[in-house]
N, C-alpha and C positions, 0 to 999 in steps of 0.2 A: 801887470801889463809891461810888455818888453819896451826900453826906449832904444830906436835902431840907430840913436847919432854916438851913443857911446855906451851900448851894450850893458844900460844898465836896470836893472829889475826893480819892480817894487810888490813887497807882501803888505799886507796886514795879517798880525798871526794871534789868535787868541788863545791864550793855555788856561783850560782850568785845571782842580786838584786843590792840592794845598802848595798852594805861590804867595803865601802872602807871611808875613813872619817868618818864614825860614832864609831870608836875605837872596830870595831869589831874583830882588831888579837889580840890586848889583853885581849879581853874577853874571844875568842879560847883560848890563854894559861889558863888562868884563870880556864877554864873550865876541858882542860886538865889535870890540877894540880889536880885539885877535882876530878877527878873521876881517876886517875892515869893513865894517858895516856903518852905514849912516841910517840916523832916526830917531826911534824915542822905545820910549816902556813904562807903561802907566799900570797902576794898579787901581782897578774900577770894582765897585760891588759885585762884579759877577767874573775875576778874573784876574790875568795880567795881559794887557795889551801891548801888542809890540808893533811899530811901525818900520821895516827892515828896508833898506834899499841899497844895494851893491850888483856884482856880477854874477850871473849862475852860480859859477865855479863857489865864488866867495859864502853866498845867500845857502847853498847845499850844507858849506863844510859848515855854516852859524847855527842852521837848524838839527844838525846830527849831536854838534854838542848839548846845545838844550836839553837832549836825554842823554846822552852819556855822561855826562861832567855836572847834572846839578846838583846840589847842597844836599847835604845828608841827608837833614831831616824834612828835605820837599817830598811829594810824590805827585809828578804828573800823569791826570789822566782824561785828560785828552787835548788837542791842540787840531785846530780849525787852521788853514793855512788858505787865504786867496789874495788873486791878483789885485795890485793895485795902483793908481794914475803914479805916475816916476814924476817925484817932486825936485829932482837932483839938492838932495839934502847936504846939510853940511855937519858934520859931528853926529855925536851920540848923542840922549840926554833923557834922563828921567823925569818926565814931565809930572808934577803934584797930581795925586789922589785925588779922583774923582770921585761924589757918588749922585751915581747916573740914571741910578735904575732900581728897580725891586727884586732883581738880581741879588744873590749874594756869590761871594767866592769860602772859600774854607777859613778856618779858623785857626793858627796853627795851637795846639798843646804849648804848653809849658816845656822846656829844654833843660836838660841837664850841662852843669857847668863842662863847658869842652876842656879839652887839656890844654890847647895853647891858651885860655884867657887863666887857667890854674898856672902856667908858666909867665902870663901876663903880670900875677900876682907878685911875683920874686922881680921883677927888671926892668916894670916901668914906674918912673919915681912916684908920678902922679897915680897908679894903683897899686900901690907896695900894700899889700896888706886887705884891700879895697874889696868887701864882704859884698858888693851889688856889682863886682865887674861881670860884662856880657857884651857879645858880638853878633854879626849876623847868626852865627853858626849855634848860638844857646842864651838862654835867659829864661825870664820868666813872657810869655805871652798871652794865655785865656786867662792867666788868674789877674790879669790887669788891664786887659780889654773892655772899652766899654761899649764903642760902636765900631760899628766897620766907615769906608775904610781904615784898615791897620795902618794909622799913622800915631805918632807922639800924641799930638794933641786929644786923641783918642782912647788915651790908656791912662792910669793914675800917676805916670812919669809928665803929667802934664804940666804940675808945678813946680819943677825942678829945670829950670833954666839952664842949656848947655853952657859952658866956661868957654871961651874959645880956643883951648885947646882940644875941648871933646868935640866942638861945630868944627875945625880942621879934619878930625878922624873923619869926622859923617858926611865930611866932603869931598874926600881924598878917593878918588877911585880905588888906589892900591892899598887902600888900609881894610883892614878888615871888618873894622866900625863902620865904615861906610853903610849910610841910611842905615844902623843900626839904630829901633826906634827908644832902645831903653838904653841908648846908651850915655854913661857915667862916669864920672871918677869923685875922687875925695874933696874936690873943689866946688863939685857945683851938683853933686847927686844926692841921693836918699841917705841917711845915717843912722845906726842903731844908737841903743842904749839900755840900761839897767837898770831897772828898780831891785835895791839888796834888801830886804827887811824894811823898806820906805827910804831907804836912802839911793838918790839918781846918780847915777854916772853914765860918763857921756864918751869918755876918751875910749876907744876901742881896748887898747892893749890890757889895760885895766878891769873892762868885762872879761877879757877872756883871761884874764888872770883870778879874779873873783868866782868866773865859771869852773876853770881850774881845781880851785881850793873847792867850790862846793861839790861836787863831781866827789873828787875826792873824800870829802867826810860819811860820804853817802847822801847829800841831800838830793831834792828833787826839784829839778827847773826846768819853768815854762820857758822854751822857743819860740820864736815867731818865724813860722814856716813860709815857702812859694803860695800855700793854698790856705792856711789855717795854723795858727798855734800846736805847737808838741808839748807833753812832758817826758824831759830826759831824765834818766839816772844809768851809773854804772850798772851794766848787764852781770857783772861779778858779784855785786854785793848785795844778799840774799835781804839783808834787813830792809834796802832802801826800795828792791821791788817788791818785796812783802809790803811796806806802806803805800806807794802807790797804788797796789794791789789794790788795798783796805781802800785808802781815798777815795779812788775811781770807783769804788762799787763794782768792783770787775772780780767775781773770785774765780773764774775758771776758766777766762777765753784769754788763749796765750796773747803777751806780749810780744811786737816787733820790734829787731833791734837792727838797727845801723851800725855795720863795722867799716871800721878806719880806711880799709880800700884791700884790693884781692888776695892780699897777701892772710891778715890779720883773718877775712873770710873764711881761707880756705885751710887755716887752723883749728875752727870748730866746725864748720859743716862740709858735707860732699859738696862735689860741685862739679856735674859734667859737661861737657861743649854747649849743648842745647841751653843749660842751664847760664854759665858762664855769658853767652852771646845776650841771654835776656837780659840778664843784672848789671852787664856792663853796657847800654843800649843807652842812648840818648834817653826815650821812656823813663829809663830807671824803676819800672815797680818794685815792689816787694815778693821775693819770689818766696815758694814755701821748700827749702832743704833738709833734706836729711842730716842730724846731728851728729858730729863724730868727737866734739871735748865741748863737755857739759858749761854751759853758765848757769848760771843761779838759777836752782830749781824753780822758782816761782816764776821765771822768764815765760817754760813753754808747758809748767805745770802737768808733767808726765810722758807730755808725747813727746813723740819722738824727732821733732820735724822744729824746724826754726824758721821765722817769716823774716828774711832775712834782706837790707837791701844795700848800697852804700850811698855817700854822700853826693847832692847833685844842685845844691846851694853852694857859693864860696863860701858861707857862713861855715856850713859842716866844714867843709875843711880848714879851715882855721881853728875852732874848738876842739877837732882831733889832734891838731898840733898841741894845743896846748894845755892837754889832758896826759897825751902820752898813754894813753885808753885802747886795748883793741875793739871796743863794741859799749854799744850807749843803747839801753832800750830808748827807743823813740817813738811812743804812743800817742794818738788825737788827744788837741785838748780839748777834754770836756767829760763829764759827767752821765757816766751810766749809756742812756742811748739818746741822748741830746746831741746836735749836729754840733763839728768840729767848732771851735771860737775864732773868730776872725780880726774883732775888732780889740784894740790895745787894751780901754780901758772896762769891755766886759771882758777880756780877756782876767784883769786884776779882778773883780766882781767874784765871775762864775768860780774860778781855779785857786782863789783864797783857801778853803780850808785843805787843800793837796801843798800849797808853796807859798814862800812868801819872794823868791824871786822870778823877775818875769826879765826877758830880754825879748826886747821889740826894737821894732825901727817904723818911721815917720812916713811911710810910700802904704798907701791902703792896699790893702786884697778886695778889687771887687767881686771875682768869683770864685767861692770858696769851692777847694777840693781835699779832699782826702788822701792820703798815698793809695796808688792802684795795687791790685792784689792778683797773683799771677803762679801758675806753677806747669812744669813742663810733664805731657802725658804721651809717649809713643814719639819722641823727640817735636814735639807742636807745643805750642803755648796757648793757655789756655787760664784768660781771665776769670779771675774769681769775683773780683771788682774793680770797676771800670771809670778811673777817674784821672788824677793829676797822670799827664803824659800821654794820655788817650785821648780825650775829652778837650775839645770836641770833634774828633775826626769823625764823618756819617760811615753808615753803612749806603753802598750804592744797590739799588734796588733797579729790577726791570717791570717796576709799578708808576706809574704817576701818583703818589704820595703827598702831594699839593696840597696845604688846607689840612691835612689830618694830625690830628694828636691822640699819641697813646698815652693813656694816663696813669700804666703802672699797675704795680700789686701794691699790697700793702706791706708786705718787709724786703728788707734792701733795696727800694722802691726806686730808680729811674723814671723819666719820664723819655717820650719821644715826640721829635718833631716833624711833619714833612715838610720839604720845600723842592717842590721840580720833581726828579725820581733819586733826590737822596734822605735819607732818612738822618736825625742829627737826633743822638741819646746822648740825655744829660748825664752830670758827672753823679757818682754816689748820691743818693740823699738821703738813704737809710730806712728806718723802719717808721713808718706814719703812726705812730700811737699818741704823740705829744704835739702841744700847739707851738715848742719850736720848732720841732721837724715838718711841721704840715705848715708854719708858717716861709721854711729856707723851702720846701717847694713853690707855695704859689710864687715866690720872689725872681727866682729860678725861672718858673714857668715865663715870667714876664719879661726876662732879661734875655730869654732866646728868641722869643716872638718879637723884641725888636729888636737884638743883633741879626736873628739871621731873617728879618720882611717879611714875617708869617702873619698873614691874615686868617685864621683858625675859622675853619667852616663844621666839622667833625671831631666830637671827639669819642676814642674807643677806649671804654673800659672794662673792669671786672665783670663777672654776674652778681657775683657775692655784694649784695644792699650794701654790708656795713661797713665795708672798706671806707677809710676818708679818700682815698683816690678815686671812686666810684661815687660816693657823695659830694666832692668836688665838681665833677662830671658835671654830675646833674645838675649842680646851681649855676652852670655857664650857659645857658641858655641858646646850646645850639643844638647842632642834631647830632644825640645818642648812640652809638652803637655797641649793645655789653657782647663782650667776648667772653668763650668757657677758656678758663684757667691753663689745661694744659692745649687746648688748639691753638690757644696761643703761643706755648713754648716752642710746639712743632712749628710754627711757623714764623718762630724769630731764628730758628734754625735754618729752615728753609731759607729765610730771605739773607740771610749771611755767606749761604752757599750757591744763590740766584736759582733756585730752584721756582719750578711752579707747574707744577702738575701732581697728582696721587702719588701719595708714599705712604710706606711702614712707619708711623709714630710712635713710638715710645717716648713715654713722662713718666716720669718717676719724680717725686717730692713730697711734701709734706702733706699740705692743703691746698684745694680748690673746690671751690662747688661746682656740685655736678646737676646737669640737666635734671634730674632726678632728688634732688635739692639734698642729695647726703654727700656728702666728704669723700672728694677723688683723688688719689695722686698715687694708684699704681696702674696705666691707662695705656693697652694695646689698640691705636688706632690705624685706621685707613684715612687718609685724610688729604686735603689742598689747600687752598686760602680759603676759598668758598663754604667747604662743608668738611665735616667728620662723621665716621663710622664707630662706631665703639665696638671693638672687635672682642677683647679680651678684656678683662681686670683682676686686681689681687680677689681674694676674697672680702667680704664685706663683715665685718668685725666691728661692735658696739667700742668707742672712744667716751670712754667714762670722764664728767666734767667738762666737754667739749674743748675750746683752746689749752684749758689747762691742764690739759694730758700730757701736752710736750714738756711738764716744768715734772709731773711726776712719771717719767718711764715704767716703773713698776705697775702702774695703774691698766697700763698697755700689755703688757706681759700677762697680768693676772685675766685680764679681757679675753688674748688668746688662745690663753688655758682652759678658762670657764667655758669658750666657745666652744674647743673642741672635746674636750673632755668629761665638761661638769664640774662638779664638785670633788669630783675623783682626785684630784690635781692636790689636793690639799694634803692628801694621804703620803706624799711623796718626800717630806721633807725636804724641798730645795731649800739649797741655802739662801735664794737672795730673799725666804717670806722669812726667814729666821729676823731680817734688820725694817722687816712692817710688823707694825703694831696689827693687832687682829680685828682689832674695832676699826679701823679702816678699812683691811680688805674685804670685812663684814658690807661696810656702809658702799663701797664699789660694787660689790656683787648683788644688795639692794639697790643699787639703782641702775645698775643692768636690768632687773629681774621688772623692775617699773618701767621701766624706760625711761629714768629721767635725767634730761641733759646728756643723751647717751648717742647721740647722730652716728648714726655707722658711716666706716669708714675702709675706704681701699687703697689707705694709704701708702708707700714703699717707706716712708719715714718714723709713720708709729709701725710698722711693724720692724724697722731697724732699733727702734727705742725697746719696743717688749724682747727682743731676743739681745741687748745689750744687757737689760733689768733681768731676763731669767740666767745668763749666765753671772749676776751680780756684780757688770763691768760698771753700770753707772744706774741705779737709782731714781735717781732725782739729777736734776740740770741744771746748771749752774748758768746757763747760756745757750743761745739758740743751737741744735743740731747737734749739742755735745755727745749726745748718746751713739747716736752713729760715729761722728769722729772717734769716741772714745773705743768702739768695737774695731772700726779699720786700724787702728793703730795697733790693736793687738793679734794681726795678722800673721799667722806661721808661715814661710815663703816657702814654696816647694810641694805645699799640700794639694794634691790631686783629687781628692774623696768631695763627694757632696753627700746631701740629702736629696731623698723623694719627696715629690710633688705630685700633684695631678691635676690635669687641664681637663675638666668635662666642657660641657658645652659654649659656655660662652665666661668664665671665668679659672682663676686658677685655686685650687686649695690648698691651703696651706700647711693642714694637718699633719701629714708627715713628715713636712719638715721640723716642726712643735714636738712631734713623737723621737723623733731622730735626738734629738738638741735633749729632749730630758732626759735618754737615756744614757746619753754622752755625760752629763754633767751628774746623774746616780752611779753612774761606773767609774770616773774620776777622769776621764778624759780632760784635756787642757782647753783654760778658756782660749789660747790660742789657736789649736788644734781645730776647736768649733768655729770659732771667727772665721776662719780659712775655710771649711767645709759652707759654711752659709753663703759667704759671700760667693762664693763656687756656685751655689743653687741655684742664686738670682741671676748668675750668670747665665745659667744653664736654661731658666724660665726664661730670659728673652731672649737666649735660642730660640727653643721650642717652639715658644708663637710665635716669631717670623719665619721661621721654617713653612710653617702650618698656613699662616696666612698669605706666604709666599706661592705654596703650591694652592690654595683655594681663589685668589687673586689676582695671581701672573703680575706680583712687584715685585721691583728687586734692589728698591731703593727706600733703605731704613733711618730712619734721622732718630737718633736718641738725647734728650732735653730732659731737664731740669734740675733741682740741685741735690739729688740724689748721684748725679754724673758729674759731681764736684769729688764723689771718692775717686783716690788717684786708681786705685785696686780695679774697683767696680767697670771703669772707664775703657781702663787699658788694655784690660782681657774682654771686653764685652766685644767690644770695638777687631782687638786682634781674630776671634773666635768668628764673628759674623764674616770677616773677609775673608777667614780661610776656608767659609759655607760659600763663598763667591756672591755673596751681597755686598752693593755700594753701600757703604757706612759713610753718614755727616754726624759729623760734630762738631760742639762750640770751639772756637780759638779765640775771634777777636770781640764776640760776646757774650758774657757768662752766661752759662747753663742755668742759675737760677732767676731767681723772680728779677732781677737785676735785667733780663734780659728781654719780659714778660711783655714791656710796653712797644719793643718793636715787631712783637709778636700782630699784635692788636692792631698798630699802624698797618700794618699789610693786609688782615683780614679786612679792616675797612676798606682800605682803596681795591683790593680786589673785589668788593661786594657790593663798589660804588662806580665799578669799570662794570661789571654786569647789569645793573639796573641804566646805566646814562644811553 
């Protein structure tokens, strides 16, 4: 409302997004000051509110900055602007956090260390050195939030009383700590320390002189991470990742390594712009690189590719000073597929027989995260795993999502929440098989239902009974809704790209159960949130041992032999039955021939595993999916050729590609040569069916899911090849293609199928 004695205006403006943690009210002041605004900026559960009152002219130029000029790691997305009574205000002022309502506002992620508080580090006396410095512009945020609103008292910085030099910074308009909520120094902040062999030290320069020397000898030390404990060892010296190897119970899924910063990086791996913008990102994930000077073979165990990221604690950068190291593997701490360790003293418990040295500090993790896992396909980024530095930003959805929970697969398992129309997916929490990983979900579960006001009315899960995130479900006592496996994947894609209407589906993955209770995951659909068509699939092929096909590939290979051949197959001498014993593929082909424990399956992932095991790339598996990774990695580039196939009526066969593949491998053809030719095929098969279901359907909009579209190969020509057929192609960026991604699949089938019946 205008005041016509002295021309002066009043708003109230509401921004949401993510405004909260990224020092966005003292930007607001900031702003205000410049363009002479009087009023306030409050930060409420559902927001940041601003009370603005000056001139047109002035009130114009305050609200253009608000989007141009705010803080890196904000993102506004949306801002509500009305008239308001003209109080003729005097000053600016950031009025205390309110919580007003059942509203919530965004979350922010976890920050990586900026460069001016890295320069902080060297010049201000009281943080010379100062392993916890942080400003508006980075720190740690979700992993130490406990409620909204984001204030100190709020966060595990709560028992750390500012000095009053650092309540001066957080007062200071022009300082850059200003209402910074974690903000610290060496007088009155958080402090590490070192257990050596059972002996504590507490002086900093001393751990990292200690750190130093063990680095050096090759030993192996636990960190205490932003999200969870690391075990570090030099990425050079083969003996010390051989042991952690052993320790971990880890023998064949590569190690990630942290190098010292871009220089040191882009001496062992490629690294191009797209690539370059991700690794160096506030984010910070783990990107997956191409290698170009070897570190310790045990690092990445054959392939070709480094999970590579850099430092984004001040910690890390101080350890790499005082190693003089270009690259440190830096792996979760924890054991086998047990969730990452958070706390100090099970941290000393669980990681005892890997170390006897642990470096921690006194400031709790209350929500544990993982590092995020990330690689660039077609110059897009595209999560593999979705946690510290993402987590918890929503996916924004055009569903009313209110009240529902997706509860996930059972590996790499996420959950989802709704609240309003956004969707909020938890960070990593891994594979459900054990009572701690099913124990860090329900905990999880409980800490987003009350961070972010979720009163849970719905919740949607698997089909598959034995899932514990299915059986979970059902002992919550509300109302049910089981989703199919891969309609979910299509449409955690869909709701990422704000789709909603019929489209071409493709899923491709390992496992799901199918309406027809046999094993789905090579799945040509018609589909929407509501319903699906099942248009196409792989062929259906007997999975000897059920789960535990994926641990022996060979078992898969010898299945799709016997399928289409017979017994014939045996006459062949391949090489990879020369490393089976014969009483096993004996007792495989008896229990085909019974059917016992033998669920057929249309999977794209056992049939990546049997044509891994007939070119004798991998065997047996050391680790989830290794069979496929191990086949993409031995891709010839340049190779043109594929195999045959054929699509009769509502399925595809496989056989000539099986006929193709053994004659290459009696002829002496290269397992490279093959690898390239195959993955050509499947390219070539979801051509075909959406071609085919393009012209019987009139779609022309194809969404390809699941974590078979984690190969960078598979992704990038399926993808390139559909557009230049003049199909819209969706794909994952900001949510993994696999099971990872599963649960916000099922959030949307619910609320779409809860919008039709209301």
């Amino acid at each position: 409302m205008q005041n016509h004695n002295n021309n002066i205006i009043s708003h109230r403006i509401h921004i949401t997004g993510l405004v909260q943690g990224v020092g966005f009210r003292p930007f607001v002041y900031r702003m205000a000051v410049k363009h002479h605004i009087h009023g306030s900026v409050e930060n409420r559960n559902d927001g940041v509110h601003i009370l603005a009152e000056g001139t047109g002219h002035h009130l114009e130029n305050f609200l253009q900055s608000l989007h141009l000029e705010a803080p890196p790691a904000s993102e506004i997305t949306g801002m509500e602007v009305h008239d308001a009574e003209t109080q003729n205000l005097e000053g600016f002022h950031i009025v205390k956090s309110s919580n007003s309502s059942e509203e919530i506002t965004r979350v922010s992620p976890d920050i990586a260390t900026c460069e001016e508080c890295i320069m902080d580090m060297k010049r201000q006396d009281h943080r010379i050195n100062y392993p916890f410095i942080n400003c508006t512009n980075c720190g740690p945020r979700f992993t130490i939030i406990q409620d909204l609103p984001y204030d100190r008292g709020m966060t595990t910085m709560a028992p750390f009383e500012m000095c009053p030099q650092c309540r001066a910074e957080y007062e200071n308009i022009r300082d850059r700590r200003f209402h910074a909520q974690p903000v610290a120094c060496k007088h009155c902040g958080p402090t590490y320390s070192m257990i050596d062999d059972g002996h504590k030290i507490t002086n900093l320069y001393e751990i990292l002189h200690v750190f130093a020397q063990k680095i050096r000898e090759g030993s192996i030390v636990a960190i205490k991470g932003m999200g969870g404990f690391h075990l570090a060892c030099d990425a050079r010296k083969e003996n010390a990742v051989r042991i952690l190897r052993e320790c971990k119970q880890r023998d064949g899924k590569p190690f990630a390594v942290m190098f010292r910063d871009l220089t040191a990086l882009e001496e062992y791996v490629h690294v191009n712009e797209a690539e370059r913008r991700i690794i160096t990102s506030w984010r910070r994930p783990i990107v997956i690189l191409k290698t170009k000077k070897e570190l310790a073979p045990d690092v990445s165990v054959g392939f070709p590719t480094v999970g590579a990221m850099l430092p984004y604690m001040p910690m890390h950068h101080l350890i790499f000073e005082s190693i003089h190291a270009p690259a440190l593997v830096m792996t979760s701490g924890n054991i086998s597929d047990e969730p990452i360790v958070i706390d100090n003293e099970l941290a000393r418990q669980h990681l005892k027989d890997i170390t006897r040295n642990f470096i921690t500090y006194n400031r709790e993790i209350h929500n544990r995260t993982d590092d995020s896992v990330a690689m660039i396909v077609n110059g897009r980024e595209r999560l593999l795993r979705r946690s510290r530095g993402y987590v918890p930003d929503p996916v924004e959805t055009n569903l009313n999502v209110d009240g529902i929970m997706g509860a996930g697969a059972e590996l790499v398992n996420c959950f989802c929440l709704g609240k309003g129309k956004q969707a909020i997916l938890s960070q990593h929490i891994g594979d459900l098989k054990n009572i701690e990983t099913l124990e860090f979900y329900e905990e999880s579960v409980e800490l987003f239902k009350r961070l972010f006001r979720t009163n849970l009315q719905i919740v949607a899960c698997d089909l598959h009974p034995d899932y514990l995130s299915t059986k979970w479900a059902e002992q919550q006592g509300l109302e049910i809704v089981k989703v199919q496996h891969h309609h979910a994947h299509i449409a955690s894609c869909m709701a990422e790209h704000g789709l909603d209407e019929k489209v071409i589906g493709i899923a491709m993955d390992g496992v799901g159960l199918g309406d027809d209770e046999n094993i789905w995951g090579g799945e040509f659909f018609v589909c929407d949130y509501e319903n699906y068509q099942r248009i196409y699939h792989l062929d259906y092929v007997p999975q000897p041992g059920g789960d535990a096909a994926t641990r022996y590939p060979w078992q898969m290979a010898v299945s799709y032999l016997y399928h289409y051949f017979g017994n014939s197959f045996r006459d062949k001498n391949l090489p990879f039955l020369e490393t089976i014993d014969d009483i096993k593929v004996n007792l495989v082909l008896r229990a085909i021939d019974k059917k016992l424990n033998c669920p057929l399956t249309s999977s794209t992932g056992r049939l990546f595993d049997a044509v891994s095991a007939l070119t004798n790339t991998c065997t047996e598996s050391t680790f989830h999916a290794e069979a496929p990774m191990r086949m993409e990695s031995k891709i010839m580039e340049k190779v043109e050729e594929s195999y045959e196939f054929d699509l009769p009526e509502d399925y595809i066969s496989l056989k000539s590609i099986f006929k193709g593949i053994t004659e290459d491998i009696l002829s002496g053809t290269g397992k490279d040569v093959i690898a390239a030719k195959f993955h050509n095929t499947v390219i070539n098969i979801i051509l075909a069916a959406s071609l085919k279901i393009r012209g019987e359907q009139r779609i022309n909009k194809v969404v390809l899911s699941g974590g078979t579209f984690q190969n960078r190969y598979l992704l990038e020509n399926a993808e390139t090849k559909l557009k230049e057929e003049g199909f819209d192609v969706y794909t994952h960026e900001r949510v993994p293609s696999n099971d990872g991604g599963i649960a916000l699949g099922q959030l949307m089938i619910a609320a779409k199928r809860r919008t039709i019946c209301a």
